[in-house]
N, C-alpha and C positions, 0 to 999 in steps of 0.2 A: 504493500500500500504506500503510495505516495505522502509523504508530511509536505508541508508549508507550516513556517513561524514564525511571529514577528515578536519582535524581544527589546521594548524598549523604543518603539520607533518616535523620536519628532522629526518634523519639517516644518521651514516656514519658507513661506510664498511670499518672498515682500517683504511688507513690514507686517502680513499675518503670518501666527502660529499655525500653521493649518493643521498638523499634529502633535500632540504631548503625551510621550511618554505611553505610547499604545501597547501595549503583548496580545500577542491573540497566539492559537492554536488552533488552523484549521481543522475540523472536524469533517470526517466521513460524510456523503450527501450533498443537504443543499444547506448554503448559509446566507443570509439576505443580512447586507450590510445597510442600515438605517437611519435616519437621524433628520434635523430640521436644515434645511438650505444651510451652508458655510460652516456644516459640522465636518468636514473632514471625508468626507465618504471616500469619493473619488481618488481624492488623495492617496488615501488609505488600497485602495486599490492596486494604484498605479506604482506603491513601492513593491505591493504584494507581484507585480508581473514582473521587477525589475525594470521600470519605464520612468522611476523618480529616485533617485539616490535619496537616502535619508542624513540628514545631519547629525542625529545620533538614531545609535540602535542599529540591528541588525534585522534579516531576515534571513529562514538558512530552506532549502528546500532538501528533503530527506538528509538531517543534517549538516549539508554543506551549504557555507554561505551563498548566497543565492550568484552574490556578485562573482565568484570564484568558477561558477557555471558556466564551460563554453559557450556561447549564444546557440548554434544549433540544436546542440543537447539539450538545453535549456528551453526553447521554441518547439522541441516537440515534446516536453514534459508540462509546460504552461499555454495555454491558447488563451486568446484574449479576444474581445469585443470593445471598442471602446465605445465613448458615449457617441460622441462626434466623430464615426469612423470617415476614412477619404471616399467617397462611393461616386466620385466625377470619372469623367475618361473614356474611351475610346472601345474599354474591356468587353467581351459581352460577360455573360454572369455566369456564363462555364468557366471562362476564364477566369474569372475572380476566384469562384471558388477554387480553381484547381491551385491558385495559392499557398492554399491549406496545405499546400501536399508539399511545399521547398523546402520544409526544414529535413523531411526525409528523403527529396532526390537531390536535394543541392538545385543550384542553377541551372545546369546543363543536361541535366538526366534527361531522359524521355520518358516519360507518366507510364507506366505498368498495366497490364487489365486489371491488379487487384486496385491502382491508383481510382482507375476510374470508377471502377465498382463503388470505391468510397465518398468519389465526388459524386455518385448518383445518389447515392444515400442521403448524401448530405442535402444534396438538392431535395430531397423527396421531404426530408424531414424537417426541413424551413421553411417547406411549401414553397416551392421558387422554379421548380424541374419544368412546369408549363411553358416558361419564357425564358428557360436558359439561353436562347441565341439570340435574346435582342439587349442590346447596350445598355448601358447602364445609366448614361443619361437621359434614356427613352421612360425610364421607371420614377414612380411615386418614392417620397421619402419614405413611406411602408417597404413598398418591396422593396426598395435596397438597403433598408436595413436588415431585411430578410437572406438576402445575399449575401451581407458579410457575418450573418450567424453562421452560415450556411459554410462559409470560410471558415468560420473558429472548429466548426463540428469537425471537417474533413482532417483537420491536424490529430485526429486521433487522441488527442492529450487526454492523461488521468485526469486533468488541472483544468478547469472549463473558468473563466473569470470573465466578469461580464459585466460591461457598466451602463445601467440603465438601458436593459434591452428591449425596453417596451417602446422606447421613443418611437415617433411617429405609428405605434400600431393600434390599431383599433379593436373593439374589444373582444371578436371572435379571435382574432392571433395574438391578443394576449391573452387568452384561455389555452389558446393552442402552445403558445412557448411555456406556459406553466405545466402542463401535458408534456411537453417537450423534455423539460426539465427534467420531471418525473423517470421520466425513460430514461435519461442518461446516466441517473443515479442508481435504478435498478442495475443498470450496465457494467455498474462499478465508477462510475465520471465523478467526483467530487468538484462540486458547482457552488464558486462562492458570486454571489450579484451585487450589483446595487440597485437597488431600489426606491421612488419614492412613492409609489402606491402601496402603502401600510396593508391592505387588505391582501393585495398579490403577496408583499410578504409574509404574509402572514400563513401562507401555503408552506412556506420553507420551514425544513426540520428544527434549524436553528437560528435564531436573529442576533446580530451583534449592534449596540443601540450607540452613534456617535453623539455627543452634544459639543460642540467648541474647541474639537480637535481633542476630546479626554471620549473614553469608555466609559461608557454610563454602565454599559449591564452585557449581558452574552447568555441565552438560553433559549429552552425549549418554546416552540408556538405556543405551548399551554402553560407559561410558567406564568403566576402571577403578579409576582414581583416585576418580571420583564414588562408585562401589561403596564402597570405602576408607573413604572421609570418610562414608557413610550408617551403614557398620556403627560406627566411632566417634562418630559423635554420639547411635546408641544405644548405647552403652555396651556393646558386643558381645553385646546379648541377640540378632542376628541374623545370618543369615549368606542372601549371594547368590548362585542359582545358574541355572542356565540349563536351563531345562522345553520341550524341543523348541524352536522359536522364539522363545521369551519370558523374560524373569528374571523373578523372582522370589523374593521377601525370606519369609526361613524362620523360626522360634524357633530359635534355637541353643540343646537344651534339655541338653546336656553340662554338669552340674553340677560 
């Protein structure tokens, strides 16, 4: 099984602290990272894929520091989504996603039938296989965000990391990417997100709750304490409650 850890992480952006002093412990599944605008999420993220050096603290991936990671090896043990991926150009969306697949052929390789068997997959499972031959600036901010999941999938990685992957989608394919999810963790995928749909996260096995670049809390969807510290770090505009099977984060609109 693959580890991720973060031990101590700050950064500052500027003249913000964007992180203090974070430890986390990725955990097996899915883990929905959380919090109020300018808590650090993303941040948080971005040192987790090795895409922001931290100023103190370390991260190590199956104990080796992450930074000491060849980038190949590294690139196919972590896949990433980011928020604002490049999704302009010329590419069609086969070609995008066949991407996915550089960190195991190199540059120069020529793509394998198992290669492609997995970009079809991957296609299939972003929903995007319909229009794989048309460009990528022919496509809705939907589907091309659909096309660069569809890239993170094809890399195969233990390590699925995903920032804000609902952006531009609507609410049958953000049903479907929470589905999505699902699958990849049966699979054995350990899937950390960002989120700010409190209710989607709240699908996820575990929530890690950011407020002001510090760790508020880190547990189970049913913990109640996690509930607690979520409605306090918004500021009690919400409240949680349990919809048949599921919780789900409300407006608290009692003025």
């Amino acid at each position: 099984m693959t580890t991720l850890c973060a031990d101590g992480i700050s950064v500052a952006l500027g003249s913000t602290q964007a992180l203090r002093h974070v430890s986390l412990a990725v955990q097996p599944g899915w883990t929905a990272i959380v919090g109020p605008n300018g808590a650090g999420k993303s941040t948080l993220l971005r040192v987790l894929a090795a895409l922001q050096r931290p100023d103190a603290g370390t991260v190590t991936l199956d104990g080796k520091p992450l930074a000491q990671w060849p980038p190949r090896e590294r690139a196919m043990r972590l896949a990433w989504l980011a928020q604002q991926g490049d999704a302009s150009g010329e590419l069609t969306v086969r070609e995008v996603v066949h991407l996915g697949r550089l960190p195991h052929l190199g540059l120069f390789a020529a793509p394998r039938a198992d290669d492609e068997a997995l970009v079809d997959q991957a296609l299939v499972d972003a929903e995007c296989s319909v229009w794989q031959h048309r460009r990528l600036n022919e496509l809705s901010g939907g589907e091309r965000q659909r096309v660069l999941l569809a890239r993170a999938l094809a890399v195969q990685a233990p390590l699925l990391l995903l920032d804000e992957p609902t952006t531009h989608l609507d609410p049958p394919h953000q049903v479907a990417l929470a589905r999505l999810v699902r699958r990849q963790v049966r699979a054995g995928v350990t899937v950390v997100s960002v989120l700010h749909d409190l209710s989607l996260a709240l699908l996820a096995d575990r929530l890690v709750v950011l407020d002001r670049g510090r760790l508020r809390a880190e547990g189970g969807r049913d913990d109640p304490a996690l509930h607690a510290t979520l409605i306090e770090v918004f500021g009690g505009a919400i409240r949680i409650e349990l919809y048949g099977a599921h919780w789900i984060a409300i407006p608290d609109l009692e003025l």
